[in-house]
SETITOR-373987 format. One record per atom (N, C-alpha, C): residue in one letter; residue number from 1; x, y, z. Coordinates in steps of 0.05 Angstrom, whole numbers, plus 5000, padded with zeros to 4 digits. Each point is the difference from the previous one (the first is absolute). Example, Ala and Ser with C-alpha at 12.3 -4.5 7.8 and 13.67 -1.06 7.14 Angstrom:
BEGIN
["a",1,[5264,4886,5156]] ["a",1,[4982,5024,5000]] ["a",1,[5018,5024,5000]] ["s",2,[4993,5021,4986]] ["s",2,[5016,5024,5001]] ["s",2,[4985,5022,5014]] 
***
This chain:
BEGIN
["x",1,[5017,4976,5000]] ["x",1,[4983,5024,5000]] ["x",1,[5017,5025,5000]] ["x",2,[4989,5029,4986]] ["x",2,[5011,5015,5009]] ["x",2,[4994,5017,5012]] ["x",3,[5011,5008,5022]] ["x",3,[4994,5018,5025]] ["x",3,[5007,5029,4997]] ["x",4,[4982,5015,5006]] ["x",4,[4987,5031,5007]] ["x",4,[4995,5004,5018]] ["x",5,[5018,5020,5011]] ["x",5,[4994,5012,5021]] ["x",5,[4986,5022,5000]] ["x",6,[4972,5011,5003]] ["x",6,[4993,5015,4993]] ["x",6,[5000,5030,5016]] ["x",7,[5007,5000,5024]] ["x",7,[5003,5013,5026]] ["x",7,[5023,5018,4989]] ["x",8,[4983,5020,4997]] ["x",8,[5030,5033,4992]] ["x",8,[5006,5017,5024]] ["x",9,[4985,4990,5023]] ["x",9,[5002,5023,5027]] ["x",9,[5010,4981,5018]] ["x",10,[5024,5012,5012]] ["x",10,[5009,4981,5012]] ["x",10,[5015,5020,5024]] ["x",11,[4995,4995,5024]] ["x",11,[5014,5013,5024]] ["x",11,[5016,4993,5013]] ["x",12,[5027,5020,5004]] ["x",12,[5024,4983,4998]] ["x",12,[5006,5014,5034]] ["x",13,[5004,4985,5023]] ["x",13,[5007,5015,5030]] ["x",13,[5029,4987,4999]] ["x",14,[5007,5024,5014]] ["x",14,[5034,5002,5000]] ["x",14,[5005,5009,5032]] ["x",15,[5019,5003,5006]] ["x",15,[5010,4998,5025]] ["x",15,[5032,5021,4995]] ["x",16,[5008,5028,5014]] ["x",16,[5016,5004,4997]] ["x",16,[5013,5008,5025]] ["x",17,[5029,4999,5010]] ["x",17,[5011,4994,5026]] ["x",17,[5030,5019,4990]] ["x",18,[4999,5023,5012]] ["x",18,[5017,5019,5006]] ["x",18,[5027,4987,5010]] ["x",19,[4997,4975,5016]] ["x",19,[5022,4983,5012]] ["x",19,[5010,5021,5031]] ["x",20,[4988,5016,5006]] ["x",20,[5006,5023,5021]] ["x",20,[4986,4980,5027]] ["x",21,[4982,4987,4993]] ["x",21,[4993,4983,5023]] ["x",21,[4987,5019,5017]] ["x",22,[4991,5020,5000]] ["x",22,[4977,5014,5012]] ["x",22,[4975,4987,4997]] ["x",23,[4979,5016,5015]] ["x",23,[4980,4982,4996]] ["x",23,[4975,5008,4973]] ["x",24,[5016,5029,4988]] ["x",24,[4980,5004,4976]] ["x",24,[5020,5000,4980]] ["x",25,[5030,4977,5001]] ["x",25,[5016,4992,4982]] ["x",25,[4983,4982,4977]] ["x",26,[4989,4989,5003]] ["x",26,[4978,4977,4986]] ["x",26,[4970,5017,4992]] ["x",27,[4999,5000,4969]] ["x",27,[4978,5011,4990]] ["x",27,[5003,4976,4983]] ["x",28,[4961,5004,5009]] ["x",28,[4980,4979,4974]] ["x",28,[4986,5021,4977]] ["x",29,[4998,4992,4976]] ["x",29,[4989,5015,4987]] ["x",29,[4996,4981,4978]] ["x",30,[4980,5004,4987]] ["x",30,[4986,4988,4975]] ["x",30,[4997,5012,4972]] ["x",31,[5008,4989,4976]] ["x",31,[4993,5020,4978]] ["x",31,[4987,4975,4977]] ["x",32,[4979,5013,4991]] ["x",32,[4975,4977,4983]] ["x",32,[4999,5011,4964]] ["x",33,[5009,4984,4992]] ["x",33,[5006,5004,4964]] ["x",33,[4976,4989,4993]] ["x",34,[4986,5007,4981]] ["x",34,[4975,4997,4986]] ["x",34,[5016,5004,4980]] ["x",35,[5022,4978,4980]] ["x",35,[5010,4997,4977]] ["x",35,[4994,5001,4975]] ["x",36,[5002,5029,4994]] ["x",36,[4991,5004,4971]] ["x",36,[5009,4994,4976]] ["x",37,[4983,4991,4980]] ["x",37,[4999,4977,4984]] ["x",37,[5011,5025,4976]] ["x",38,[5010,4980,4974]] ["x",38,[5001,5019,4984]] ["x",38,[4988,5016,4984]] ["x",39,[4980,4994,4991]] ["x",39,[4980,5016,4989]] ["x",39,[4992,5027,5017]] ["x",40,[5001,4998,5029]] ["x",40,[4993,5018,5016]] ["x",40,[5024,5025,5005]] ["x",41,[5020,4991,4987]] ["x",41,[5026,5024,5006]] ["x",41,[4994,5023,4981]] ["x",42,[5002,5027,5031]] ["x",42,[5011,5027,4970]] ["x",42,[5017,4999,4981]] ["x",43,[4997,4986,4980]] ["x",43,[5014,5007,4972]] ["x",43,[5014,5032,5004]] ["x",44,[4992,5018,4999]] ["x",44,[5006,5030,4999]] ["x",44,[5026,4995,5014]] ["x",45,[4996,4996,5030]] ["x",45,[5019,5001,5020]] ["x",45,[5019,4984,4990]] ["x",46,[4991,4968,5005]] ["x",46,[5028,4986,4990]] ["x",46,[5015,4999,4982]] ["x",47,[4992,5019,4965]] ["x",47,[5020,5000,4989]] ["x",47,[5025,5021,5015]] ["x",48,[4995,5025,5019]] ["x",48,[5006,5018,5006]] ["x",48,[5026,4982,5013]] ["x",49,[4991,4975,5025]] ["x",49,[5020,4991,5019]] ["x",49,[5016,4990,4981]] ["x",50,[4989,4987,4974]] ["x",50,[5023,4979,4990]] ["x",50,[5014,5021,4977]] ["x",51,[4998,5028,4993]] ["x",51,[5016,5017,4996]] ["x",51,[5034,5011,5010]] ["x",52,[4998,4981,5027]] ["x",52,[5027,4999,5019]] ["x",52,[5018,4977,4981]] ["x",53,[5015,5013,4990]] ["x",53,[5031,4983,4991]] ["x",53,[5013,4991,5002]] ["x",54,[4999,5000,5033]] ["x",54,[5024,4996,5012]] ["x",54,[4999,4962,4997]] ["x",55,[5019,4998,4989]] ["x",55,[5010,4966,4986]] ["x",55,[4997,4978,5039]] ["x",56,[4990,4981,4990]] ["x",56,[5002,4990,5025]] ["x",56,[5006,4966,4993]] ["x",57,[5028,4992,5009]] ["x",57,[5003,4972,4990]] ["x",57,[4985,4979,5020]] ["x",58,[4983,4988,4982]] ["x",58,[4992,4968,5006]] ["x",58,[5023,4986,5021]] ["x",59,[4987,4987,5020]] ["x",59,[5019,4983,5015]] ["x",59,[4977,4975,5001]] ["x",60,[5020,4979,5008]] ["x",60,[4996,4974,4991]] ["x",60,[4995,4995,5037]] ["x",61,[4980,4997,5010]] ["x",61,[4988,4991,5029]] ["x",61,[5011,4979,5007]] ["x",62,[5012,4978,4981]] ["x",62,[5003,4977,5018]] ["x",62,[5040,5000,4991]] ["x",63,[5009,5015,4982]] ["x",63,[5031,5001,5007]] ["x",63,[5010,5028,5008]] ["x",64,[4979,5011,4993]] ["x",64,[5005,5036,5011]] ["x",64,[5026,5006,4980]] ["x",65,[4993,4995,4983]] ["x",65,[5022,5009,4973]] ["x",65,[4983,5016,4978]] ["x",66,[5008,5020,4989]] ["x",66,[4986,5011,4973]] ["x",66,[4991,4986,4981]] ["x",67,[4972,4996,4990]] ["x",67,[4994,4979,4985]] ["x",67,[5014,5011,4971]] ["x",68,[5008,4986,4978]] ["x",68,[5027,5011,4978]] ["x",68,[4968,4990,4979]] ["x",69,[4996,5015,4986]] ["x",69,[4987,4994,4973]] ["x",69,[5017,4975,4978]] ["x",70,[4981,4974,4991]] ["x",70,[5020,4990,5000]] ["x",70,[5018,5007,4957]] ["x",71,[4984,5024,4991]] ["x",71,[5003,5008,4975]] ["x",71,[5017,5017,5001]] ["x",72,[5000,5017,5017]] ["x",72,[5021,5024,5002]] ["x",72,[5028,4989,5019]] ["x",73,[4989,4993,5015]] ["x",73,[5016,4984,5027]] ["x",73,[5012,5030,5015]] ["x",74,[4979,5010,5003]] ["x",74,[4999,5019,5017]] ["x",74,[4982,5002,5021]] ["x",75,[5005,5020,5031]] ["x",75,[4975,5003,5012]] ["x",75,[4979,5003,4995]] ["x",76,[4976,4990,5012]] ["x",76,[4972,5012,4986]] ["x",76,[4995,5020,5015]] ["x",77,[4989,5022,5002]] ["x",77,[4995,5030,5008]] ["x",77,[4973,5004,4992]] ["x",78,[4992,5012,5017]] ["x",78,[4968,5011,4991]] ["x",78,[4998,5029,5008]] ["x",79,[4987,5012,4984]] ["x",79,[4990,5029,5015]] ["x",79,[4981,5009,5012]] ["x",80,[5001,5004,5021]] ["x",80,[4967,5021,5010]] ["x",80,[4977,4973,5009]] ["x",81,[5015,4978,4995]] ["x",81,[4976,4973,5002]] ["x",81,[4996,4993,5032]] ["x",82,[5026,5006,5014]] ["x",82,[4991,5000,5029]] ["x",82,[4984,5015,5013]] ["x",83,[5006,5034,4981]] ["x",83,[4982,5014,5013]] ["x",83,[4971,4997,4996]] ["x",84,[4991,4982,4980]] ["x",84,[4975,4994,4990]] ["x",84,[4990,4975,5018]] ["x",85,[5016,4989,5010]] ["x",85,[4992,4979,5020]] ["x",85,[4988,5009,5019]] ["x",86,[5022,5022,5020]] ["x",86,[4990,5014,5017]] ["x",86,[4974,5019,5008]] ["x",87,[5001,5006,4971]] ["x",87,[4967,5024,4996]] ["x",87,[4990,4978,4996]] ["x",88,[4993,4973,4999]] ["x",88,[4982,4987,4989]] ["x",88,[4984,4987,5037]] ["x",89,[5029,4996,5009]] ["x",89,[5001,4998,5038]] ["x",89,[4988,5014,5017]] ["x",90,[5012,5029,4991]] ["x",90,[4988,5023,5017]] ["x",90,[4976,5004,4994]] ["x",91,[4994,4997,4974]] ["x",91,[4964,5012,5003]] ["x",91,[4975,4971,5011]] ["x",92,[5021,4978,5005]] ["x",92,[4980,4982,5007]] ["x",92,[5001,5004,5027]] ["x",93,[5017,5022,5015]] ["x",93,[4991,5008,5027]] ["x",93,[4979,5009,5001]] ["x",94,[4978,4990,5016]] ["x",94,[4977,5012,5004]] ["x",94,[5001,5000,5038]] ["x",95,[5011,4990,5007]] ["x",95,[4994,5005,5031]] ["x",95,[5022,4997,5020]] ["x",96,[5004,5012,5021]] ["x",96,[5015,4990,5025]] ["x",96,[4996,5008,5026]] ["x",97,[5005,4980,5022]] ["x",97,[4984,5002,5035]] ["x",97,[5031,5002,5006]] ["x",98,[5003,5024,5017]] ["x",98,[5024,4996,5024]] ["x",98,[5014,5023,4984]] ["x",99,[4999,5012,4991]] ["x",99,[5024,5024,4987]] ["x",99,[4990,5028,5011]] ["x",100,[5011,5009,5005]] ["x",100,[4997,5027,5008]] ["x",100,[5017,5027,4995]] ["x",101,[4998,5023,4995]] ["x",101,[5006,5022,4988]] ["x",101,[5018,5002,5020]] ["x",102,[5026,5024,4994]] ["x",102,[5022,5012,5019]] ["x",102,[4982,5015,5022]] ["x",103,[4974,5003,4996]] ["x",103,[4998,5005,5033]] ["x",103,[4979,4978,5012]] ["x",104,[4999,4979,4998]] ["x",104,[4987,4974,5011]] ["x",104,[4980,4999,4991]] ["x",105,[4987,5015,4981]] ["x",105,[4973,4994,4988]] ["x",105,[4987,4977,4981]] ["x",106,[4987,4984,5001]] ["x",106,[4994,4980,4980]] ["x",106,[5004,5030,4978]] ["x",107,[5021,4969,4981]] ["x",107,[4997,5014,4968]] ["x",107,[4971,4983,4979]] ["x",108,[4989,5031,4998]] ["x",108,[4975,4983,4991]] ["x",108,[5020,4995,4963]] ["x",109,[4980,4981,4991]] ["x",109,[5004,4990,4982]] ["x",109,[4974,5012,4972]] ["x",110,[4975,5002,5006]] ["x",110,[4986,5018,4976]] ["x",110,[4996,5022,5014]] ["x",111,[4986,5028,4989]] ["x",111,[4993,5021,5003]] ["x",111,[4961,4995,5009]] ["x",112,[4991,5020,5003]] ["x",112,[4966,4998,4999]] ["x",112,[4995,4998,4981]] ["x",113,[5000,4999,4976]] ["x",113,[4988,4986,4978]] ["x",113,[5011,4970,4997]] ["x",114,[5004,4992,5017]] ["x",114,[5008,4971,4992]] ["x",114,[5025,4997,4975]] ["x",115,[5017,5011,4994]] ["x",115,[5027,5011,4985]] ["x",115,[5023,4989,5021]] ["x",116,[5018,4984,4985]] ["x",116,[5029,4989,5016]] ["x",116,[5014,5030,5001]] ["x",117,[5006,4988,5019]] ["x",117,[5020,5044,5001]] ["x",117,[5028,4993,4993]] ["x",118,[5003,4996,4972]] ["x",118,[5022,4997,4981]] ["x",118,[5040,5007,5023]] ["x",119,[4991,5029,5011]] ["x",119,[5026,5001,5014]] ["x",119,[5003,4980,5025]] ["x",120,[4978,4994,5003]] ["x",120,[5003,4976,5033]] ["x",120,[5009,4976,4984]] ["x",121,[4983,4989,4981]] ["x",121,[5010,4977,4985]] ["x",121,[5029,5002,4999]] ["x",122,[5017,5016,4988]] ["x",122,[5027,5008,4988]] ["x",122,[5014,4989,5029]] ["x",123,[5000,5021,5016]] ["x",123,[5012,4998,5019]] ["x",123,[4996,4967,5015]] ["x",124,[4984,4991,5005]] ["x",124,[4994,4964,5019]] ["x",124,[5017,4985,4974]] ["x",125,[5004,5003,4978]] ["x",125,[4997,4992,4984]] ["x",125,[5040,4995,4997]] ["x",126,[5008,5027,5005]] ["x",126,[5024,5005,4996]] ["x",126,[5022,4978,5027]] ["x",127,[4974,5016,5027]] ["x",127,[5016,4980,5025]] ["x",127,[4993,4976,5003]] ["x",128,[4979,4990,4987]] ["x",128,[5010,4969,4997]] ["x",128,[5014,4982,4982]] ["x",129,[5001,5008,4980]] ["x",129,[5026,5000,4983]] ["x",129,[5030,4990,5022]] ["x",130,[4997,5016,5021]] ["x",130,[5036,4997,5005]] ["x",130,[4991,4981,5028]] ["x",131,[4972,4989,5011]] ["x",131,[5000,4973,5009]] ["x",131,[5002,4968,4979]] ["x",132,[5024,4986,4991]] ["x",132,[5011,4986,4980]] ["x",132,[4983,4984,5013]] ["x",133,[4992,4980,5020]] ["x",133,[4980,4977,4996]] ["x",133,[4971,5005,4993]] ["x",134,[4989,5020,5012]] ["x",134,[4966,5011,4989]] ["x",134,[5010,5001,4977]] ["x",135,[5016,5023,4982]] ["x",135,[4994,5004,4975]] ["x",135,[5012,4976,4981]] ["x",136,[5014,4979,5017]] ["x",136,[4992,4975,4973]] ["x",136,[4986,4982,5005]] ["x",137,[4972,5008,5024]] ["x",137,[4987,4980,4997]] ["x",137,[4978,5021,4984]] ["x",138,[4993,5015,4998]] ["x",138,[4990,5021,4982]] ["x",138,[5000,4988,4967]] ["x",139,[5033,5011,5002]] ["x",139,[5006,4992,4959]] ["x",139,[4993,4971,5002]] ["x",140,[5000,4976,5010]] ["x",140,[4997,4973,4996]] ["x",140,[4970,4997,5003]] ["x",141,[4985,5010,5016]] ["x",141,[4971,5007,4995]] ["x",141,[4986,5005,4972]] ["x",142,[5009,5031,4991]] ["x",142,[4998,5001,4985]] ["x",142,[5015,4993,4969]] ["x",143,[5020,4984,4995]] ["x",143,[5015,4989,4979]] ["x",143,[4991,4968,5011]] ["x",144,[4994,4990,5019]] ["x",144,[5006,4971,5007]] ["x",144,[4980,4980,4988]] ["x",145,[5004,4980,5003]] ["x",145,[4982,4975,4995]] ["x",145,[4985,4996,5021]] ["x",146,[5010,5010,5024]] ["x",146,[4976,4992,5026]] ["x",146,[4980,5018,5009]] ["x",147,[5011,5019,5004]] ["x",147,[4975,5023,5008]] ["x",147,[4987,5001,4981]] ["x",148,[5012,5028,4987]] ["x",148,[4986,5001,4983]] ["x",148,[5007,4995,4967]] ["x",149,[4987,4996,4978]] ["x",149,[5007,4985,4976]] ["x",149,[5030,5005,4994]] 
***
């Protein structure tokens, strides 16, 4: 048989620890991707992200070596395609519990019209990025065979 996962919202809780060993060293916080499909991406926007040039070489996951084209026998390099991953990531942020603004305030996530508030997105978006186990259970979510397709 072949299996579909059809589930695009998926809530990911993380756990982050200052290592200071105080007792508000340990924050919980949650962030929930509602994974947007392709048909549903701003075209407009994303040609704009994958307008970035900046060459970025392919690495090989399981020898961590540059994958070599095997016609040219050169690195393979792509442009602007990571950043198209990322805008594809970030806008499937739709939510997060436990984050709060530089002065302790829940960061809301839409406005009163029910609107994602594009700069809150950016920013949750940016600092979880530099937690490395959430954000590859994130990309494997969304790229993977198990979560999601």
């Amino acid at each position: 048989m072949f299996k579909v996962n059809p589930v695009r919202r998926i809530k990911f809780p993380a756990v982050h620890d200052d290592g200071l060993g105080k007792d508000d060293s340990v924050i919980e916080y949650s962030v929930t991707f509602d994974f947007v499909i392709a048909e549903d991406l701003d075209y407009g926007k994303l040609r704009g992200v994958l307008e970035d040039k900046t060459p970025i070489t392919i690495i090989d996951p399981k020898t961590n070596e540059p994958v070599i084209d095997p016609k040219t026998k050169e690195p393979i390099e792509t442009a602007g395609m990571l950043n198209g991953f990322y805008f594809a990531l970030r806008t499937s942020l739709v939510e997060w519990d436990g984050i709060v603004d530089t002065d302790g305030n829940p960061l809301p996530f839409k406005d009163e019209g029910g609107k994602i508030i594009e700069a809150n997105q950016k920013a949750v978006f940016e600092a979880i990025r530099v937690d490395k186990d959430l954000f590859e259970k994130i990309q494997l979510a969304y790229s993977g065979h198990k979560s999601k397709n």
